[in-house]
C-alpha positions in Angstrom: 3.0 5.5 7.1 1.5 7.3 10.0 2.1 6.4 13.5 0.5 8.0 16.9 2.1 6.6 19.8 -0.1 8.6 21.9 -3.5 6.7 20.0 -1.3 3.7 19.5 -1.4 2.9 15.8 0.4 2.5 12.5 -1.6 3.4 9.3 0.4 1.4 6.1 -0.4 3.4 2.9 -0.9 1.0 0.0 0.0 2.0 -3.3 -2.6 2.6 -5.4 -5.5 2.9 -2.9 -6.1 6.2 -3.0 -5.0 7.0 0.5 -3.7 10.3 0.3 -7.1 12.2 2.5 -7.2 8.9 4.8 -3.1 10.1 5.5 -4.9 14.1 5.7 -7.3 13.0 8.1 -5.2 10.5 10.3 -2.6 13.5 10.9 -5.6 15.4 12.3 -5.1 13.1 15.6 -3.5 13.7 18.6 0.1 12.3 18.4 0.5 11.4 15.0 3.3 11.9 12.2 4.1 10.6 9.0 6.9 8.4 9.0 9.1 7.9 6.2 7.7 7.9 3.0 4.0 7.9 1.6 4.1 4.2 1.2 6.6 3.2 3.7 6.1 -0.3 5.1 8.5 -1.3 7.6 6.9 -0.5 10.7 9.7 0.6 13.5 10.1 -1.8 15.9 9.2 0.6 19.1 5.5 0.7 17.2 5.3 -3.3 17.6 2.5 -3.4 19.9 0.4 -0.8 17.8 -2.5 -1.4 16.6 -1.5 -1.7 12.9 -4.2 -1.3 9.9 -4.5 0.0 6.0 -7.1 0.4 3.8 -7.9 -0.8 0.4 -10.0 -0.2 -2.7 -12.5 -2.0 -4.7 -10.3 -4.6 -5.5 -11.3 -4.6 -9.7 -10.7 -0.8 -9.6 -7.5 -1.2 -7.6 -6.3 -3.7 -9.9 -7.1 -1.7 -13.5 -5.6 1.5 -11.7 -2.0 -0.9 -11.0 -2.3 -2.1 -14.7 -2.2 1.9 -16.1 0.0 3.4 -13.6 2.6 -0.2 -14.9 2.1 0.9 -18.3 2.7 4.4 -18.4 6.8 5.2 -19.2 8.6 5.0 -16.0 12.7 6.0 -15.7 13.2 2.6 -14.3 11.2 0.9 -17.1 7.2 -0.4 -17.3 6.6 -4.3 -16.8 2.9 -4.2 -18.4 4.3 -1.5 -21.5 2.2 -2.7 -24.3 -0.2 -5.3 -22.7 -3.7 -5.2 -23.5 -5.8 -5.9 -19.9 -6.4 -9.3 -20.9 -3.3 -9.9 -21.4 -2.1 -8.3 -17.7 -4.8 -10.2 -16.1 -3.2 -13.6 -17.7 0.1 -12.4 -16.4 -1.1 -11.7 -13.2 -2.7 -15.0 -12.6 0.2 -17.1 -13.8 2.5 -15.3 -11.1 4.6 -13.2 -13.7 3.8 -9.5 -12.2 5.6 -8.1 -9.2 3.4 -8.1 -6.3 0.3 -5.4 -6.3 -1.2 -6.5 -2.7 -0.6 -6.6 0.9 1.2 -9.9 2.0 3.1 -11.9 4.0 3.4 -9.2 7.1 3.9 -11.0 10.0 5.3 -10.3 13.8 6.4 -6.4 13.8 4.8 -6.3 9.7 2.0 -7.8 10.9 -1.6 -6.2 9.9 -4.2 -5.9 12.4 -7.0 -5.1 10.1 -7.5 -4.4 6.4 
C-alpha cells in the first residue's frame, strides 16, 4: 500500500491488477511511502480518515489473469491445477474459489473509491 499523510490517502494494491506503475507514480507525490508489502491491506489505524482508493482491471481480463497465476505450481500448492477455464468459471460461481476481489472493507478497511 501507499500512504501520504501529507496528501492524505491510502492506495490498496489489488492482486492481479497490474498496479505496479500506478504504485511508481503515487511514490512520485509529496509525502508518500510504501507501507508494508505490495498488496498489503490493513490500512493503520492513524490513516483512518484518509482518503482510501485502489484500482482495478477489466474485470474478464482480471479474472483469466487470477485463473493462470492459480494454476501455475506454487510451494504452497495451486487450487485451479488442472482446470480447464470453464471449469474455474463454474467453480467460481458456485463459491468454491478463495476470494479474487475487493470486499467486505468497512470502517478503518473501508474503500472510498474503486
Amino acid at each position: 500500500m501507499i500512504i501520504s499523510d501529507q496528501l492524505q490517502f491510502v492506495f490498496l494494491g489489488i492482486l492481479r491488477t497490474a498496479n505496479r506503475a500506478m504504485h511508481h507514480a503515487l511514490l512520485q507525490l509529496p509525502g508518500a511511502y510504501q507501507f508494508g508489502q505490495l498488496h498489503t491491506m490493513d490500512i493503520p489505524v492513524g490513516c483512518c480518515s484518509h482518503f482510501t482508493f485502489c484500482s482495478v482491471r477489466n474485470p474478464y481480463r482480471r479474472f483469466l489473469a487470477y485463473y493462470l497465476w492459480r494454476r501455475a505450481p506454487h510451494p504452497w500448492g495451486s487450487d485451479a491445477a488442472g482446470m480447464s477455464f470453464a471449469d474455474y468459471i463454474a467453480a467460481a460461481e458456485q463459491g468454491r474459489l478463495g476470494p479474487c476481489s475487493v470486499r467486505g472493507h468497512t470502517g478503518c478497511q473501508r474503500l472510498d473509491a474503486v
